[in-house]
C-alpha positions, 0 to 999 in steps of 0.5 A: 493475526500473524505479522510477519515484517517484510524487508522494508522496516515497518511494512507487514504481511498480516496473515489471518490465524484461522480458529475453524471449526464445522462452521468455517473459520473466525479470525480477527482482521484488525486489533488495535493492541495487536498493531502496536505491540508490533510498532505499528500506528493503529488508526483508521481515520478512512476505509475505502473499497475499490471494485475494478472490473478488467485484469491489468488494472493498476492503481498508483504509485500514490502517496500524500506527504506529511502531515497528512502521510498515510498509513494503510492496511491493504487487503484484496476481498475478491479477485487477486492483486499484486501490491506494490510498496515503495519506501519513501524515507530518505532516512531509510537504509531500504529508501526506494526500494520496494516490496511486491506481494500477491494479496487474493481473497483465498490467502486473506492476506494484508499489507500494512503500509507504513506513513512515507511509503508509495502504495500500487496495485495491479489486478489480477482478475476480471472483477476484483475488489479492494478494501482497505483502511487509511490513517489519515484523512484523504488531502487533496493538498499533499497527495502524490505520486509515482510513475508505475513504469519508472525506470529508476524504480523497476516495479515489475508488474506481471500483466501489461496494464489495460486501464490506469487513470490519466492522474495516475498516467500523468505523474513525473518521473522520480528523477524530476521530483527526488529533490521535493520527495526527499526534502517533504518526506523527511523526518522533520516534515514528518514530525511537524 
């Protein structure tokens, strides 16, 4: 595998290193040596697959607080998406800021993304289809979430969005909830 860490600390791209040969190619998506030796918390407690059926689709801005924060490990296996991070970490010098990265099933790419990080995606293409592994269980208790058009953020996503859930519509803008992301989200709940 490839790393290469993007401008928010401990977010990846993880590209595949192709071995080819006359039958195709063979590449490791996950290693859990590979994932430490690059700092990075290598367990997966769930794996989810998300099929979406029309373009504009978008999915997010979620996250879960600790201590039940998630880590994950993105990759689009049909179709094409654009993922979107945000860096929840008050501690952090990158806090708010975001990442965007094309992930398709012709680049094979992945996004890690790091424990306090909201995580969105806007599909691409008609029929596309997501998996991706968590490290930590789904808990309805801490989950939360981001408005995908919150101005404070300015995600910019590239298509007008045709389907989003009512939860996903529902959440508070950043402004409303700062003061509970900052004080739940910090380093000391994250130890507890």
């Amino acid at each position: 595998m490839i790393f290469t860490e993007t401008k928010l600390k401990g977010a990846f791209i993880i590209d595949l290193d192709r071995k080819t040969d006359e039958r195709g190619f063979f590449a490791r998506a996950f290693c859990q040596n590979e994932f430490r030796d690059h700092g990075l918390r290598p367990v997966i407690a769930q794996a989810n697959i998300a099929s979406n059926a029309k373009k504009g689709t978008l999915r997010g801005m979620h996250f879960q607080y600790p201590p039940a924060a998630e880590s994950k490990l993105v990759r689009c296996t049909r179709g094409a998406i654009i993922d979107i991070i945000v860096d929840l970490r008050p501690e952090s010098p990158t806090y708010l800021e975001h990442v965007s990265v094309e992930l398709n099933a012709d680049n094979m790419s992945a996004l890690y993304v790091p424990e306090r990080f909201a995580h969105g995606y806007q599909v691409l293409c008609y029929n596309t289809d997501t998996s991706y592994q968590v490290g930590e269980f789904y808990t309805p208790s801490a989950e939360s979430g981001l408005r995908h058009d919150d101005p404070r953020l300015g995600l910019k996503w590239p298509l007008p969005v045709s389907v989003i859930s009512s939860k996903d519509q529902a959440f508070r803008p950043l402004y409303e909830i700062e003061d509970e992301v900052k004080r739940r989200m910090s380093l000391a709940m994250a130890a507890a």
